[in-house]
C-alpha positions in Angstrom: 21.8 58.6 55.9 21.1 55.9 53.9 17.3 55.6 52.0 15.2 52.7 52.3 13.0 52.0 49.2 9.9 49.2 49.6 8.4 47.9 46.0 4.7 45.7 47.1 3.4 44.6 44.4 0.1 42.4 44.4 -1.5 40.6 41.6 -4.2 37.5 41.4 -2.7 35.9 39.1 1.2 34.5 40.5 1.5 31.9 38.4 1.5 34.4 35.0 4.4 37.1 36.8 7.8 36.6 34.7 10.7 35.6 36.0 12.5 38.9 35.8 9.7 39.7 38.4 10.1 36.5 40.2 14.0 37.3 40.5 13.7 41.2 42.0 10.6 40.3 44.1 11.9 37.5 46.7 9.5 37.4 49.6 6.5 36.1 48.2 3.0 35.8 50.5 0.1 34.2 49.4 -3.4 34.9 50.5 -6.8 33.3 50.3 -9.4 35.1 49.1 -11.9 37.0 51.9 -15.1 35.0 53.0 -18.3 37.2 53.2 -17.6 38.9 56.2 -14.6 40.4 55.5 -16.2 41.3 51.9 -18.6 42.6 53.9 -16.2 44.9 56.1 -13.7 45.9 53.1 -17.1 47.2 51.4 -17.7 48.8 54.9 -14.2 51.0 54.9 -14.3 51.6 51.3 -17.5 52.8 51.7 -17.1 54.6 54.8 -16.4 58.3 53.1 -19.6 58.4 51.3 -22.1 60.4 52.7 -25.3 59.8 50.0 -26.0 56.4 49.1 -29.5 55.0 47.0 -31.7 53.5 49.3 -31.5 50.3 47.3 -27.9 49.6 47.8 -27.2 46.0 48.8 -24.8 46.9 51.5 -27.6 49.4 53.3 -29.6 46.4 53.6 -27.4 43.7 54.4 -28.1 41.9 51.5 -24.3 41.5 50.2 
């Protein structure tokens, strides 16, 4: 049986990856950066396991 191997690699900065990079990686995609609400619900996920957060937190509040 034949093994399948996936490499993802994810950077912000495209134009500075080497062509050596450029030449095993073919399928590039490009995405914009996240506008305050989905800020808002990555915070929300990574977040989610914490049980004990200061009262002062921005995210508590709503005040990201």
């Amino acid at each position: 049986m034949p093994v399948q191997v996936m490499v993802l690699g994810a950077t912000n900065r495209p134009q500075d990856l080497d062509e050596a990079v450029l030449r095993r990686l073919s399928r590039r995609i490009f995405c914009d950066l996240p506008n305050r609400q989905a800020r808002k619900q990555i915070l929300d996920v990574s977040l989610a396991c914490l049980t004990c957060l200061s009262p002062n937190t921005a995210v508590l509040h709503g005040k990201l």
